[in-house]
C-alpha positions as CSV (number, residue, x, y, z in Angstrom):
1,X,-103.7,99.4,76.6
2,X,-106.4,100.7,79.1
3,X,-105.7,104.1,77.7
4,X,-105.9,103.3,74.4
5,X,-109.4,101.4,74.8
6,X,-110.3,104.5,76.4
7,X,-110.1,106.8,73.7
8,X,-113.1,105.0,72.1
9,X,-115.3,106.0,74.1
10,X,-118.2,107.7,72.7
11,X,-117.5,111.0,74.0
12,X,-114.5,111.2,72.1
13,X,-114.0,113.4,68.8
14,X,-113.9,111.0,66.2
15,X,-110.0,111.8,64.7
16,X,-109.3,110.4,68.0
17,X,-111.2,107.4,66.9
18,X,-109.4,106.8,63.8
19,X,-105.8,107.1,65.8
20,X,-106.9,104.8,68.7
21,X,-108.5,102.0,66.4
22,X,-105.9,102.3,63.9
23,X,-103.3,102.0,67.1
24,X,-105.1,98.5,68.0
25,X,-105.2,97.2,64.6
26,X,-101.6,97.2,64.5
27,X,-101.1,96.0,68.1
28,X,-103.7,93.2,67.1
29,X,-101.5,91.7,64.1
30,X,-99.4,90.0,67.4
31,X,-101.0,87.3,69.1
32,X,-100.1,89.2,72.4
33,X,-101.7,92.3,71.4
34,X,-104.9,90.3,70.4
35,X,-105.0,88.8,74.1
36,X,-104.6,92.3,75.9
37,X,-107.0,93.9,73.5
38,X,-109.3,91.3,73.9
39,X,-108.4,90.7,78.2
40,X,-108.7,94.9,78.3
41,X,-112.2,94.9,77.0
42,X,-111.2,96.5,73.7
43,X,-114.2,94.2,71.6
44,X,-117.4,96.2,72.5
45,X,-115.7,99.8,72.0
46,X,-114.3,98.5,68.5
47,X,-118.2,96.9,67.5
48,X,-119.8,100.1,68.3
49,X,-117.3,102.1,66.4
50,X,-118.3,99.7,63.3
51,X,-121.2,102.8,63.1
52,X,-119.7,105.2,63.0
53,X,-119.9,107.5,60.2
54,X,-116.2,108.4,59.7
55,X,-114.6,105.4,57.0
56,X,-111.6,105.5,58.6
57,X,-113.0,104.3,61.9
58,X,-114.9,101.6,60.3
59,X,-111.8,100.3,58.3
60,X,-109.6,99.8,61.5
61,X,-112.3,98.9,63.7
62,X,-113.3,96.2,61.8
63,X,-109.5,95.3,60.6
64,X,-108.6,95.3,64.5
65,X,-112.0,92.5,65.2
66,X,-110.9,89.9,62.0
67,X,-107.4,89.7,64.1
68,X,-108.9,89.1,67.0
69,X,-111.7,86.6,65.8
70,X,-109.0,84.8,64.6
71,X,-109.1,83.2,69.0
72,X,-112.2,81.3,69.5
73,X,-113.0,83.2,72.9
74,X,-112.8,86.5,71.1
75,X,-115.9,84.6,68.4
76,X,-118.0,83.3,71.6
77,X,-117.9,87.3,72.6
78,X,-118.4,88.3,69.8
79,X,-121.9,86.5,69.4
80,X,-122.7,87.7,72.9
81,X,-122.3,91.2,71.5
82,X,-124.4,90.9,68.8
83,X,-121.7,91.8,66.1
84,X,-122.9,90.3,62.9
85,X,-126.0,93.3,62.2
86,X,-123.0,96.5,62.4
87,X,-121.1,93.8,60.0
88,X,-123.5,93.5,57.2
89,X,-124.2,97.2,57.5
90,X,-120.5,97.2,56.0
91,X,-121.4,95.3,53.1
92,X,-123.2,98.4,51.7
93,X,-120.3,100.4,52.0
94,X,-118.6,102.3,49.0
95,X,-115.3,101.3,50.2
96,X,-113.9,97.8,48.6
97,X,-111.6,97.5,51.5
98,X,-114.0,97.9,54.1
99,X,-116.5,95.2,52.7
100,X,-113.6,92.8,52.3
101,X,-112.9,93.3,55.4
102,X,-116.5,92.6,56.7
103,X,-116.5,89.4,54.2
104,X,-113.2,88.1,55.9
105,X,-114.6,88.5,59.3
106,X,-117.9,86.8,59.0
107,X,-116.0,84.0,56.8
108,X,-113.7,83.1,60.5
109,X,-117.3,83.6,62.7
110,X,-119.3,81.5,60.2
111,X,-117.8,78.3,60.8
112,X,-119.8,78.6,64.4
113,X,-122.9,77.6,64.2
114,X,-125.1,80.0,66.6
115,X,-122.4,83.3,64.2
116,X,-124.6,80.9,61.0
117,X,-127.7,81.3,62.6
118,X,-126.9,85.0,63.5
119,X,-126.5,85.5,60.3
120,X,-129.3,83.9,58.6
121,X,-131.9,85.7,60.9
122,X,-130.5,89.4,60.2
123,X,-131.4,88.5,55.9
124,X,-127.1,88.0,55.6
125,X,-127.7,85.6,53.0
126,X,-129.9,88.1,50.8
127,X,-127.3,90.4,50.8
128,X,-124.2,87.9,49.9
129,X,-126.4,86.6,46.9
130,X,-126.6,90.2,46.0
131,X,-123.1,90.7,46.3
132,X,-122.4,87.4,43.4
133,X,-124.8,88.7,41.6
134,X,-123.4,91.8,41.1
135,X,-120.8,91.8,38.3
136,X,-119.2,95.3,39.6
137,X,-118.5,93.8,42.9
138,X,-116.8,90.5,41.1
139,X,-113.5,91.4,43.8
140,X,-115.5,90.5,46.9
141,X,-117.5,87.5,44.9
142,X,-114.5,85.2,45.9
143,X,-115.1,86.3,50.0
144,X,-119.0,85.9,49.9
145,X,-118.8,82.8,48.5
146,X,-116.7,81.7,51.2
147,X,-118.8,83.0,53.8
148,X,-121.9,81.0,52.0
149,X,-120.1,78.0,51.7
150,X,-119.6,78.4,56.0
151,X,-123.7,78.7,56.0
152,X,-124.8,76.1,54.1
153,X,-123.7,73.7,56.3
154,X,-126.9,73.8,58.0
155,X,-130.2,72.6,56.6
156,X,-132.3,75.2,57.9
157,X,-130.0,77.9,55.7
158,X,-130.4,75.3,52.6
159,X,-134.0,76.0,52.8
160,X,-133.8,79.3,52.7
161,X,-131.3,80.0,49.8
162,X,-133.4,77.7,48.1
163,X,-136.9,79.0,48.5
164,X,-135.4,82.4,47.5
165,X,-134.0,81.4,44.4
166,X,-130.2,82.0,45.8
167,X,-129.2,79.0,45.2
168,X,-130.0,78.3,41.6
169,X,-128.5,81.7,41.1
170,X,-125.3,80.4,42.9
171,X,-125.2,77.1,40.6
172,X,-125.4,79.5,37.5
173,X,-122.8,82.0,38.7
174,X,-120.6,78.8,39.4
175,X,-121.1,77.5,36.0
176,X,-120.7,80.4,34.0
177,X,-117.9,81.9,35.9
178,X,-114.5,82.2,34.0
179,X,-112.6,83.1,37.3
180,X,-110.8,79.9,38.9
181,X,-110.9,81.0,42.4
182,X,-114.7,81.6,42.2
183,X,-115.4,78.2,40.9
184,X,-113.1,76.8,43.8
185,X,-114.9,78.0,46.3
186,X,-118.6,77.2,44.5
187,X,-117.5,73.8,44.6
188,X,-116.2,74.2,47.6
189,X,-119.3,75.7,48.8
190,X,-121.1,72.6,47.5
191,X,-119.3,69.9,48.6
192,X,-119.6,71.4,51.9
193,X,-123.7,71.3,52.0
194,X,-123.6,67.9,50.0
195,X,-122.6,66.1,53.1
196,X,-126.1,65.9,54.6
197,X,-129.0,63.9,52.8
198,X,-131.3,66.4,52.3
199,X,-128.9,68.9,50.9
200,X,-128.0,66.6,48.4
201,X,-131.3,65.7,47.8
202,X,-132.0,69.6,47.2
203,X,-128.7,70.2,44.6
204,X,-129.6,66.9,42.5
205,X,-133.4,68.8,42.0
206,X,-131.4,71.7,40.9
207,X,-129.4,69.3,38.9
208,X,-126.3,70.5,40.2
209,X,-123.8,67.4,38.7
210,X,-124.3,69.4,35.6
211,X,-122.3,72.3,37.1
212,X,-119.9,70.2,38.7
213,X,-119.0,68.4,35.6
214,X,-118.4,71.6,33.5
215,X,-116.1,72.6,36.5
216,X,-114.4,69.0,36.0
217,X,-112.9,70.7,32.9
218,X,-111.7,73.9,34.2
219,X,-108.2,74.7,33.2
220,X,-107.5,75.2,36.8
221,X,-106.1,72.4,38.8
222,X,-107.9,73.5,42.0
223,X,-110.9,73.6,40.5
224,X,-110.8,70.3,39.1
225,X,-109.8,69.2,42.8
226,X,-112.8,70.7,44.1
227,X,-115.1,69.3,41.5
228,X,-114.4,65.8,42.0
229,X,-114.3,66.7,45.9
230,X,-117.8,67.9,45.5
231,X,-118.8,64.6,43.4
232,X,-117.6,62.8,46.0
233,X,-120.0,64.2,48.3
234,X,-122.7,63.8,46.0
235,X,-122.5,60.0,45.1
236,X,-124.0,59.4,48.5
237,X,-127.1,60.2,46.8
238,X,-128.3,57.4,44.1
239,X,-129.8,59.4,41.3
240,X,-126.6,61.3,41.6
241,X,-124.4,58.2,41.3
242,X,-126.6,57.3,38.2
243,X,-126.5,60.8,36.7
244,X,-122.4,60.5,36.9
245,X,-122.3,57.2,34.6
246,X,-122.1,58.6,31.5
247,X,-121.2,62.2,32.2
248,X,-119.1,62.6,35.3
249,X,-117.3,59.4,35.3
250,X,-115.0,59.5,31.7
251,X,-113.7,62.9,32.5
252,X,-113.0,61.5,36.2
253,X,-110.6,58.9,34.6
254,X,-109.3,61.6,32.1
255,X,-107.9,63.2,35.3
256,X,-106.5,60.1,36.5
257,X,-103.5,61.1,34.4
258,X,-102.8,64.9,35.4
259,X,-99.6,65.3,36.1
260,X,-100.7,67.0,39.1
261,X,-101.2,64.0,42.2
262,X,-103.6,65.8,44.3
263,X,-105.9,65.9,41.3
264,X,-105.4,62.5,40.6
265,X,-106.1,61.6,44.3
266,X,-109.5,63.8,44.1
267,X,-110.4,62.3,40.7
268,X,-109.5,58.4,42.7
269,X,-111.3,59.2,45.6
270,X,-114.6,60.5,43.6
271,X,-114.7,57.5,41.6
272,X,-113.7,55.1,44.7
273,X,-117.4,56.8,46.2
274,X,-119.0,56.0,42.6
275,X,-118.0,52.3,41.9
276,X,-118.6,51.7,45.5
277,X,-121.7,48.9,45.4
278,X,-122.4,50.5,41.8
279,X,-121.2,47.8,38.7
280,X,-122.9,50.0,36.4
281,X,-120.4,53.2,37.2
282,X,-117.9,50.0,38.1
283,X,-118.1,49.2,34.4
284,X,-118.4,52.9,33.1
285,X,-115.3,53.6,34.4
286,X,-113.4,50.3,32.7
287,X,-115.1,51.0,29.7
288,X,-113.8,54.9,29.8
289,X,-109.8,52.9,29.6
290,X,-109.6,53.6,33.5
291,X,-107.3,50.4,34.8
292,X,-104.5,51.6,33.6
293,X,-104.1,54.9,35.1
294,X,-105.6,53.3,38.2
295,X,-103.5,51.0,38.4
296,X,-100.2,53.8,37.5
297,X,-101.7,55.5,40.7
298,X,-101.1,52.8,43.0
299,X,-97.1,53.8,42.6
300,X,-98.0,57.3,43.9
301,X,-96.6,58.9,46.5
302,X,-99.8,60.1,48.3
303,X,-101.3,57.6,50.1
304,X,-104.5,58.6,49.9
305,X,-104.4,57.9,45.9
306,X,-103.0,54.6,46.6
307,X,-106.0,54.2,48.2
308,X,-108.5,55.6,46.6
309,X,-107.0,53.9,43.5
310,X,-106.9,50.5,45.1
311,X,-110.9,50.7,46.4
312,X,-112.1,51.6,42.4
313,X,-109.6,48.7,41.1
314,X,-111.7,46.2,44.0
315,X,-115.0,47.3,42.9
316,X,-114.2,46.8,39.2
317,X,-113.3,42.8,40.0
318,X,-116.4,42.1,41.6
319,X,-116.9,41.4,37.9
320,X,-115.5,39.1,36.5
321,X,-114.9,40.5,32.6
322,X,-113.0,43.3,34.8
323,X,-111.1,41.3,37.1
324,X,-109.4,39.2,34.2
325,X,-108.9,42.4,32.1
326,X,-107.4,43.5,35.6
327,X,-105.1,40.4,36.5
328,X,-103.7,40.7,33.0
329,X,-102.2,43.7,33.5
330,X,-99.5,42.2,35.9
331,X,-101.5,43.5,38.9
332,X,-100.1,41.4,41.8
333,X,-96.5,43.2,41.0
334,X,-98.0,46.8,41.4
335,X,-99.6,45.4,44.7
336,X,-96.3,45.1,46.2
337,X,-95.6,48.9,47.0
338,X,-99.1,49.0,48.8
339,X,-98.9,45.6,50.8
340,X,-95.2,47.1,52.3
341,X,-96.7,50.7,52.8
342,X,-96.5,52.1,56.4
343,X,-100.2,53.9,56.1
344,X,-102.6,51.1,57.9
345,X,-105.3,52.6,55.2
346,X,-103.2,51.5,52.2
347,X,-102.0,48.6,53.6
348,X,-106.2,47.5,54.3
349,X,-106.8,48.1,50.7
350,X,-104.5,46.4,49.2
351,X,-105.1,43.3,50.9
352,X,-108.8,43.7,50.3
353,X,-107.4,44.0,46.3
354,X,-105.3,40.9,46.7
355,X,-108.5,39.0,47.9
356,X,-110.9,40.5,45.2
357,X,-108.2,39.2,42.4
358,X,-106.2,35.9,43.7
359,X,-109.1,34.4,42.7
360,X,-107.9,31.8,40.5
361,X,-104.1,29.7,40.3
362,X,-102.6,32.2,37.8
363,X,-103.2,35.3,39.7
364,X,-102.2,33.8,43.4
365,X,-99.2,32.2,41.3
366,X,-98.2,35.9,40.0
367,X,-98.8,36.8,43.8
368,X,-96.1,34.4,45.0
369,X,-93.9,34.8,42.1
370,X,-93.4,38.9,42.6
371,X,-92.9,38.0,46.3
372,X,-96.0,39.1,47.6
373,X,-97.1,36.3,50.3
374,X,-94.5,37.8,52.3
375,X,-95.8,41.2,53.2
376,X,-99.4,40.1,53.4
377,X,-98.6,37.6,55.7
378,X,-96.6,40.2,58.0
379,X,-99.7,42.4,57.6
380,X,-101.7,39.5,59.6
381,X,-99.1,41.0,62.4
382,X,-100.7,44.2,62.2
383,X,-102.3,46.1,65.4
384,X,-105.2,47.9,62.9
385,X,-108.0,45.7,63.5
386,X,-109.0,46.3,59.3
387,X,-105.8,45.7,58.1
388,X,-105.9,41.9,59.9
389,X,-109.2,41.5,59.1
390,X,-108.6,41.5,54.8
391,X,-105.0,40.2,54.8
392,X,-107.0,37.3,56.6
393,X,-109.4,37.0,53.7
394,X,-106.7,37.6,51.4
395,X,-104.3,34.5,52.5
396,X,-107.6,32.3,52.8
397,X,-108.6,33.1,49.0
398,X,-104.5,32.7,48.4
399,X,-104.6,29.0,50.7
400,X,-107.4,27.6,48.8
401,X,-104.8,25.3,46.5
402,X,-102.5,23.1,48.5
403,X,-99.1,24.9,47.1
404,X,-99.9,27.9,48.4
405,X,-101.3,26.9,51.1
406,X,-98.1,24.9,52.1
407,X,-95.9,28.2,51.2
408,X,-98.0,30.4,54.0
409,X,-97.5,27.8,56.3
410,X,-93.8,28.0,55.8
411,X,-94.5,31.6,55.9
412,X,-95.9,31.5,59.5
413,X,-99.7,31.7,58.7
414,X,-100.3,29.1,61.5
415,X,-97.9,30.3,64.7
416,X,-100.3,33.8,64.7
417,X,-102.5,33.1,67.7
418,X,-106.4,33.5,66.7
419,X,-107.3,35.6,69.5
420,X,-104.9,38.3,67.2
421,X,-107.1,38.0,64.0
């Protein structure tokens, strides 16, 4: 390996460049070849040769550094080295594979913060707006995206893009795009940025929930998994949440009934984040025929749509209108699969259900009659501190009638000692 290493050197013709790097590119696929590249001092050599003016040198060079910054040492070194300015220099190459290549390996050193920062200081982002803003370069547009979606992470990068202009170019190229991948990874890219305040505060300027709606009807299922990912993010701002009542929210419960579960689960869990202290949205999403398919979802076998499912179905009978429309649709029977579910998260929302709608002697009768005391009383045994906490405010909205209070008594509501609750 020492020998190899060697043979970049600069004093070296560069043929014998383009043998030695293409020799550690291969060795570098291995995770043992990566260690003794990287143990043998075989990073610097490889960075420098990122210069060089033969193509073939740059392609395994940088082909040989995206294996090894796959290792998190290898990135820390990497930063020390000052890496990222050879690797935009690559993005101006003629050669597709070698600014693919470059793309790849700032996407896996992005997702450091100090590589984001790099980045940002040597004017990255200027040239990875060019690059999706170039239509003959629409191969690498999926890879700069990526790589964008890593910086906007941080605020100060926000800023930038958006005093620039990049980002209401990025919106539009999002929008307009007809290529699923690209509008996977703009959402992506979105959802991302959307989880701090001020982001979001920035996209709903740029009145970015238009975009993300258009995306919600993508023929693409991983678009439309990314959308309601990214709308998710964004109902943690308020005008958002309002923007999303009457355009956002019936195409939400339109993919409540995909045939696809993970884009019913995204779809549950965006509206879950909508209708959450919201009985405007709460209602929107009744009124757009959304109980039923909720309730269909809370038979799923991804937990994560049983719960999402059950938290929109709780927030729609705060009301009552909704809660009676809710209770009539033989609700305490599809409660049952939840209430005996092993996930500690499913079995926490559906008690919290059962005490948002055993709120009167039919529904708690229906409760008891489908044989559902019996697994929210065993949740009371549970060691998740949530999960006892709303099966307990379930079984006291259940006790408040002496009949069933006398059947959780029998049931062994009263042997639990309180110090468990």
């Amino acid at each position: 390996m020492s020998s190899v290493i060697a043979q970049l050197s600069p004093e070296e013709e560069v043929v014998i460049h383009e043998f030695a790097s293409l020799c550690l590119a291969n060795i570098s696929v291995e995770y043992t070849g990566k260690v003794q590249i990287f143990e043998h001092g075989g990073l610097e050599p490889l960075i420098r040769l990122l210069s060089s003016p033969d193509p073939d040198v740059k392609k395994n060079s940088i082909e040989c550094i995206y294996n090894l910054v796959q290792d998190f040492q290898c990135r820390t070194t990497l930063q020390e080295l000052n890496a990222i300015p050879p690797m935009l220099e690559l993005l101006k190459s003629e050669y597709p594979i070698i600014q693919l290549l470059a793309l790849k390996t700032l996407n896996v050193i992005t997702n450091d913060k100090e590589s984001r920062t790099m980045l940002r200081e040597n004017q990255g982002l200027d040239q990875l707006i060019k690059i999706i803003d170039t239509k003959e370069l629409n191969d690498l547009h999926i890879e700069a995206l990526s790589v964008i979606a890593n910086c906007l992470e941080d605020m100060e990068t926000m800023t930038l893009i958006q005093q620039t202009g990049g980002l209401k170019k990025l919106l539009a190229f999002a929008e307009n795009s007809t290529i699923p991948d690209i509008q996977k990874n703009a959402a992506k890219a979105i959802t991302k940025a959307a989880y701090d305040a001020e982001n979001r505060k920035l996209f709903h300027e740029l009145e970015v929930e238009k975009c993300l709606v258009t995306l919600l009807g993508s023929e693409s299922d991983g678009t439309k998994i990314a959308a309601s990912q990214a709308i998710s993010a964004m109902s943690e701002n308020s005008s958002s949440k309002d923007f999303f009542n009457t355009q956002g929210i019936p195409q939400l419960v339109q993919l409540l009934k995909s045939d696809n579960e993970e884009v019913r689960e995204a779809a549950a869990l965006a509206l879950a984040n909508l209708t959450t202290c919201n009985p405007v949205n709460a209602n929107a999403a009744a009124e757009a025929d959304g109980i039923d398919p909720l309730i269909s979802i809370l038979s799923s076998k991804r937990d994560g749509a049983i719960a999402n499912a059950a938290t929109v179905l709780t927030n729609m009978a705060m009301q009552e209108p909704l809660r009676a429309s809710i209770q009539g649709r033989d609700i305490m029977h599809a409660l049952l699969g939840p209430l005996r579910s092993d996930n500690p998260v499913v079995q926490s929302k559906a008690a919290l259900m059962v005490a948002a709608t055993a709120c009167d002697v039919e529904a708690r009768t229906g409760l008891r009659n489908c044989g559902g005391l019996e697994p929210l009383v065993e949740l009371l045994y549970s060691k998740n501190d949530e999960v006892r906490r709303h099966a307990s405010w379930a079984v006291m909205v259940c006790a408040s009638e002496e009949p069933m209070a006398v059947e959780l008594c029998r049931l062994g509501t009263t042997t639990i000692p309180f110090n468990t609750l």
